[in-house]
C-alpha positions as CSV (number, residue, x, y, z in Angstrom):
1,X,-18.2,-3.6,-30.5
2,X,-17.1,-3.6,-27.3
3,X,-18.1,-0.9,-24.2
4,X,-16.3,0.9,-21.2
5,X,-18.1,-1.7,-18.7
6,X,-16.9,-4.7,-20.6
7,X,-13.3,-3.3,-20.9
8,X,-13.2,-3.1,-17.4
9,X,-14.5,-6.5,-16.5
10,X,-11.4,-8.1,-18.3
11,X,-9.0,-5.8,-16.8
12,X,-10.5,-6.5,-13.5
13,X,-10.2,-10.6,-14.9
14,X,-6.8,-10.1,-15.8
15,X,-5.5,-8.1,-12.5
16,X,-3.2,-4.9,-12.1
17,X,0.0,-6.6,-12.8
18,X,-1.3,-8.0,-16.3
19,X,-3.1,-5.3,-17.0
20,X,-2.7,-3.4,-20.1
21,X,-4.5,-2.7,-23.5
22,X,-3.3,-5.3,-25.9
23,X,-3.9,-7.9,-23.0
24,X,-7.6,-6.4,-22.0
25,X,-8.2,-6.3,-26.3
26,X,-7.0,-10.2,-26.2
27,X,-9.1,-11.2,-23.4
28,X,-12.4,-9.7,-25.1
29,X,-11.0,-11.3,-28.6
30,X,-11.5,-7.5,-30.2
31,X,-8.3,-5.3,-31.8
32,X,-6.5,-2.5,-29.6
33,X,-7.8,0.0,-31.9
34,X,-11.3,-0.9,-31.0
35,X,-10.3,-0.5,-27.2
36,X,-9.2,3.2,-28.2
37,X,-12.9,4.3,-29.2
38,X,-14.0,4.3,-25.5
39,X,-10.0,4.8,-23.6
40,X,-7.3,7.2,-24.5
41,X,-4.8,4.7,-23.3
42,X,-2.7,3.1,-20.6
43,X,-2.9,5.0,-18.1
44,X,-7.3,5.9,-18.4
45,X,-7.1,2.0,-18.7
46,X,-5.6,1.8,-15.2
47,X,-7.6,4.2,-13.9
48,X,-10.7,2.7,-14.6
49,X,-9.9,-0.5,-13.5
50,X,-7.5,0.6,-10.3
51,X,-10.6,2.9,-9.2
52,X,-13.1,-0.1,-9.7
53,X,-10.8,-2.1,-7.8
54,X,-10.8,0.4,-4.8
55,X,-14.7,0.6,-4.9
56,X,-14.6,-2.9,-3.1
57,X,-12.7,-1.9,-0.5
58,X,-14.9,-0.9,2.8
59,X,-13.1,0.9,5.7
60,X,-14.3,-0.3,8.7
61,X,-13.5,2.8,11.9
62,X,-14.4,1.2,15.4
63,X,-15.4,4.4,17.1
64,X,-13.9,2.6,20.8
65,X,-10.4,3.0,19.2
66,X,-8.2,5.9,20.2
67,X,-5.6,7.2,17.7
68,X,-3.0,4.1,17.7
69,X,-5.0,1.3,17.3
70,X,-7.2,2.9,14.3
71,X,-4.4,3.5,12.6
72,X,-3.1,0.1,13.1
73,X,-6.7,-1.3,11.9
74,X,-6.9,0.9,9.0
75,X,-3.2,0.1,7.8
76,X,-4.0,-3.5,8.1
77,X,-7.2,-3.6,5.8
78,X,-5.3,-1.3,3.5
79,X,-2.3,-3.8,3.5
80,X,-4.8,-7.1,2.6
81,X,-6.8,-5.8,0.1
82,X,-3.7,-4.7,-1.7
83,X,-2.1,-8.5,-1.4
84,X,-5.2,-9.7,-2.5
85,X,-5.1,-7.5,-5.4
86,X,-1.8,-7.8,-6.7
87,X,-0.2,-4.9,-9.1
88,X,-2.9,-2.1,-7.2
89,X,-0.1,-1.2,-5.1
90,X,1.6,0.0,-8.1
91,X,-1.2,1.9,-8.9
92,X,-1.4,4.0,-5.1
93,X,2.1,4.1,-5.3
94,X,2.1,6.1,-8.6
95,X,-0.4,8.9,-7.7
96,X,-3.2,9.1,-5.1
97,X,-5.9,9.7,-5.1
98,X,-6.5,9.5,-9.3
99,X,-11.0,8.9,-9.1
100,X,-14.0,8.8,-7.2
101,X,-13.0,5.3,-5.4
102,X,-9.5,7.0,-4.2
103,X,-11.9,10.3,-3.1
104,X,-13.8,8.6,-1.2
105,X,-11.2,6.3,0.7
106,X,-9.2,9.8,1.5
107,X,-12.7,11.1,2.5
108,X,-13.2,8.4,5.2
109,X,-10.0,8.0,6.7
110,X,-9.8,12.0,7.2
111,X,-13.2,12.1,8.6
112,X,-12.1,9.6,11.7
113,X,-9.0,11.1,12.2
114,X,-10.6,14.6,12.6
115,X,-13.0,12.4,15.1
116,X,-9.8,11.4,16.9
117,X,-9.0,15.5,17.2
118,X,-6.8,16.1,13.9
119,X,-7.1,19.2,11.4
120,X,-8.3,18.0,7.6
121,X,-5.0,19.5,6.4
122,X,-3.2,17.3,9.9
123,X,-5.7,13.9,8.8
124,X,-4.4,14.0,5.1
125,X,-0.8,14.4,5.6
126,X,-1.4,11.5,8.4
127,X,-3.7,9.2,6.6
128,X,-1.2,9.3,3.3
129,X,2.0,8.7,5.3
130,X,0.4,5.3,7.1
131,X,-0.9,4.6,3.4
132,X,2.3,4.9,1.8
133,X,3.7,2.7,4.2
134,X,1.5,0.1,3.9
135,X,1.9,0.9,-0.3
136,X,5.4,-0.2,0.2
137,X,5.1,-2.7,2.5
138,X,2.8,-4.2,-0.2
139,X,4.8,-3.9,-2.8
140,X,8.2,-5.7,-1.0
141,X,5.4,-8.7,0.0
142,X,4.5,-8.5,-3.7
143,X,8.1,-9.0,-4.5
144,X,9.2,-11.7,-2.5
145,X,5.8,-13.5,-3.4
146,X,7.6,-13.3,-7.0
147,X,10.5,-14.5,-7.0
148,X,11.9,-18.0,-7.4
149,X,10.9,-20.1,-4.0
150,X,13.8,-22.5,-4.7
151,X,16.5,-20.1,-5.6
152,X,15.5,-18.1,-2.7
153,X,15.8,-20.5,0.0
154,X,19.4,-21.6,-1.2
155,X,20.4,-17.9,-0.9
156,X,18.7,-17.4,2.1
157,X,20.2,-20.1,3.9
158,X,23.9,-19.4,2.5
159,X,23.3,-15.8,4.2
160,X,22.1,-18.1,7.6
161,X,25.3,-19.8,7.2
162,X,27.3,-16.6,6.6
163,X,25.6,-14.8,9.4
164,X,26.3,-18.1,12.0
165,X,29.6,-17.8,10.4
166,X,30.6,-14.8,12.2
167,X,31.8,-14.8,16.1
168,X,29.6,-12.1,16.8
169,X,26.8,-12.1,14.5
170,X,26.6,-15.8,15.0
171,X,25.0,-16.3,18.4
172,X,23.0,-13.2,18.0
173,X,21.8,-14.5,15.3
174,X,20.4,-17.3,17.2
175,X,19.1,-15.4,19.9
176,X,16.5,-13.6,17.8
177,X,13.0,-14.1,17.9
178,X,11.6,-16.4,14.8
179,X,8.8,-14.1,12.9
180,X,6.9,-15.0,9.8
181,X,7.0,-12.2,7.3
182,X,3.4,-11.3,7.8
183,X,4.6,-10.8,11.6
184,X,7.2,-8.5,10.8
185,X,5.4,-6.8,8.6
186,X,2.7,-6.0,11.3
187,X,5.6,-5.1,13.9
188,X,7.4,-2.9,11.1
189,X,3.9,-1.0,10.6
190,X,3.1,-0.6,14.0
191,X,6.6,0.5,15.3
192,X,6.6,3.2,12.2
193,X,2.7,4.7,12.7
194,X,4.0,5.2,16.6
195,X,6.8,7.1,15.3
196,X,4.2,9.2,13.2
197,X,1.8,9.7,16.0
198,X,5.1,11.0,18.4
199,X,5.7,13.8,15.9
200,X,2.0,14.4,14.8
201,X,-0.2,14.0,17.9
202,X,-3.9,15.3,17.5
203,X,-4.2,18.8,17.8
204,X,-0.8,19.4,15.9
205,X,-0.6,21.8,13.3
206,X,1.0,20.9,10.1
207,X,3.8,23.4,9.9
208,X,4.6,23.1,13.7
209,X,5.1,19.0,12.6
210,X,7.5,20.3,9.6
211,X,9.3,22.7,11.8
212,X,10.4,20.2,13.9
213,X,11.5,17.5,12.2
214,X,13.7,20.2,9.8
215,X,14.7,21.5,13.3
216,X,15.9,17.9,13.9
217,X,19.1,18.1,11.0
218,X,19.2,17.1,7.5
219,X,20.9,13.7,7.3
220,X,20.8,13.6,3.3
């Protein structure tokens, strides 16, 4: 026999990208059926482990920092506990929050941005946006983590050579700054929570936010 606690230990052993009931059944030597007794299936299974996975991560809010540079902080221990936990991107991407850990992480991050002058209904549309940036941002790092290092480099430096190919793309090519991945990344972020913050300053209502950007044209 086998109980809830112990079914979440091996899916916490195995990770979120391995994750799944046959595997969790093989790692505590037992049969899927007898994982069934105590989970209805995949997706409880998740559950349980993604929310015990998010009950690890602690929120730090440095009451010094004005709007900007919490949300930078916060989208940067976001973004490193999800590469340190591979796969629980997936699991924020898919629906958020989905238990107690997700709650209370919403919980926090709208409490300091109603410190910083934000409505709740303002903080949560804000704090999901910058999270599901940094979701995706996760999951493109998880990607490229993945594939084949050799195979990539020959592509990538066959587009280099295309690229210096080219009489205009060429030398601007060359004049651009070198930036590790984890660089970009961290510029990407920043550049995209400062185009939140120009279109949801504190104090904003929600529905002024919407009204504006649909005022601004629909591009689709």
């Amino acid at each position: 026999m086998v109980s809830t606690a112990e079914i979440v230990r091996a899916g916490r052993a195995l990770g979120m990208r391995r994750l799944g009931v046959n595997a969790v059944a093989a790692e505590l030597g037992v049969s899927a059926t007898a994982l069934y007794r105590h989970i209805e299936g995949r997706w409880e299974l998740e559950r349980l482990v993604g929310e015990s996975l998010l009950a690890d991560l602690v929120l730090h809010d440095d009451p010094d920092h004005d709007i900007e540079p919490h949300l930078v902080s916060f989208a940067g221990q976001l973004r490193g506990f999800l590469l340190a936990h591979p796969g629980l991107a997936g699991y924020l991407q898919v629906l958020f929050p989905r238990g107690e850990s997700g709650m209370r992480l919403l919980l926090h991050e709208t409490a300091a941005l109603e410190r910083r002058g934000y409505s709740a209904e303002a903080a949560i549309v804000l704090a999901s946006a910058v999270a599901s940036l940094v979701t995706w941002s996760a999951l493109a790092e998880e990607r490229d983590n993945a594939v084949d290092e050799a195979g990539y480099q020959r592509e990538r430096e066959a587009v280099v050579r295309m690229l210096l190919d080219d009489a205009r793309l060429g030398p601007a090519h060359l004049r651009l700054p070198s930036v590790t991945g984890r660089e970009f990344s961290r510029l990407l972020l920043i550049a995209e929570i400062r185009g939140l913050l120009a279109v949801a300053p504190p104090g904003r209502a929600v529905h002024e936010i919407v009204a504006d950007l649909d005022a601004a044209g629909d591009p689709w």
